[in-house]
C-alpha positions in Angstrom: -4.0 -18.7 -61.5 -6.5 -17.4 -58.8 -9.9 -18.7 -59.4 -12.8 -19.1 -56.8 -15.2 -21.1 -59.4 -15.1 -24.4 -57.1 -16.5 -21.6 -53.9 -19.3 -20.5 -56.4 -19.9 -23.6 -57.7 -21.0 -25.0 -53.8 -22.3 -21.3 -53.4 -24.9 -21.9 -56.0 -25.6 -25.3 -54.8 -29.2 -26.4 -53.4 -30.6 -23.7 -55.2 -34.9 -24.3 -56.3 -33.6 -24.8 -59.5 -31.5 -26.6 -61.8 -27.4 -24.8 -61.7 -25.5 -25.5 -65.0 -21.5 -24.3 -65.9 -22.0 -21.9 -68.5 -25.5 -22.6 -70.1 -28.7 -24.4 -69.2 -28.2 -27.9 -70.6 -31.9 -28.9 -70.3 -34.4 -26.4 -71.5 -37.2 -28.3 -70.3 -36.5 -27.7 -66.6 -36.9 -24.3 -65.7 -36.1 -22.6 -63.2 -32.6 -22.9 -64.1 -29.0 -21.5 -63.5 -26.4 -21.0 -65.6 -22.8 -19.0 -64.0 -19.4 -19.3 -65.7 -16.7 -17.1 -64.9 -16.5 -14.0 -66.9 -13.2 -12.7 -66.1 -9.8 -13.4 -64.0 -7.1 -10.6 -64.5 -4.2 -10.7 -62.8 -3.8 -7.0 -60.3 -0.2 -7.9 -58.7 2.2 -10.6 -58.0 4.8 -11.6 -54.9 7.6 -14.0 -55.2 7.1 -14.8 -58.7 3.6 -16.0 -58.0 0.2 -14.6 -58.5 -0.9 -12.6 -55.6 -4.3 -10.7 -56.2 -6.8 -11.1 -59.2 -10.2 -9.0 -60.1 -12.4 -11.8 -60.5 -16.1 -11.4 -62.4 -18.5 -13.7 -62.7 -21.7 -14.0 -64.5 -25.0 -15.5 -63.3 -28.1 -16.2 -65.2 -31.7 -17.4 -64.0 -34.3 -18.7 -66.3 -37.3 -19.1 -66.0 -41.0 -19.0 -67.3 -42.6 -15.8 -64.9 -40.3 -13.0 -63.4 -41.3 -13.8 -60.1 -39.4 -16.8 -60.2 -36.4 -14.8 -61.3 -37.1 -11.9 -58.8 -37.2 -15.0 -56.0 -34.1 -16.7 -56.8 -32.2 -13.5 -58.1 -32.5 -12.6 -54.3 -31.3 -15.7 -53.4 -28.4 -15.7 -55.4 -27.9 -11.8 -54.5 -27.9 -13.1 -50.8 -25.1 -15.8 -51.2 -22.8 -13.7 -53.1 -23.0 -10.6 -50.8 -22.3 -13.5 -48.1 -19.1 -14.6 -49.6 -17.6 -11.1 -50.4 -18.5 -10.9 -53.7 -20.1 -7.4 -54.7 -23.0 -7.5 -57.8 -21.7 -5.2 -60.8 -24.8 -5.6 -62.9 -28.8 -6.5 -63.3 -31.0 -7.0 -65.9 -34.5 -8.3 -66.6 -35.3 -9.8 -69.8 -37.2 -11.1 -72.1 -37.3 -13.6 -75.0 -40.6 -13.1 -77.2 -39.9 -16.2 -78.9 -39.5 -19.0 -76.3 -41.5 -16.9 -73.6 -38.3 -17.5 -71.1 -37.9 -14.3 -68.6 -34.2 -13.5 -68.0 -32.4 -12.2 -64.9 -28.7 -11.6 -66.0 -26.6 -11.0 -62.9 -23.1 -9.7 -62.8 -20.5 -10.1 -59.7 -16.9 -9.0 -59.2 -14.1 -9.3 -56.3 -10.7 -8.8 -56.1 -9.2 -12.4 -54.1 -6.0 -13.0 -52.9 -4.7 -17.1 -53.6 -5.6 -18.5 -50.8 -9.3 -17.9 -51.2 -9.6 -14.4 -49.5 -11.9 -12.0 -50.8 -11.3 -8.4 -50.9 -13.5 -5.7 -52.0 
């Protein structure tokens, strides 16, 4: 299966905040990341084996103000565009209860298996 999560994993390293697989494990240190990959569907095979996938990925930043989220958002935007991937989606938002903002950020490439990303 084609994958890229171990590229996204060291794309989303060294980040100003904490960078969790799937969902923030520790709520008490904000800034934080959470990505997981959203999707991996199979577009054509050679020789038996799998050739090209459409790959999505989400990414979610958490924090306490939405400047935070507008700073690292851009970050993230910045690494992502670097490595071929295209963002699909953005959202701000808000959770009135625990007083976190939300920046919910969507990505999406079509990669061949050795690592090659294609638009």
């Amino acid at each position: 299966m084609i994958t890229l999560t171990a590229r996204i994993a060291e794309l989303l390293g060294g980040l100003d905040a904490a960078v969790f697989y799937f969902y923030p494990q520790n709520w008490v240190q904000l800034p934080a990341v959470s990505w997981r990959e959203s999707g991996n569907r199979e577009l054509a095979r050679a020789d038996g084996q799998p050739h090209l996938a459409e790959l999505t990925y989400a990414v979610d930043v958490w924090s306490q103000s939405p400047a935070q989220n507008e700073a690292l958002g851009a970050e993230i935007d910045r690494r992502m565009a670097a490595a071929g991937l295209r963002r699909d989606y953005m959202a701000d938002l808000f959770d009135a209860k625990t007083g976190f903002h939300h920046r919910s950020l969507r990505y999406r490439c079509v990669a061949d298996g050795q690592g090659r990303v294609y638009q």
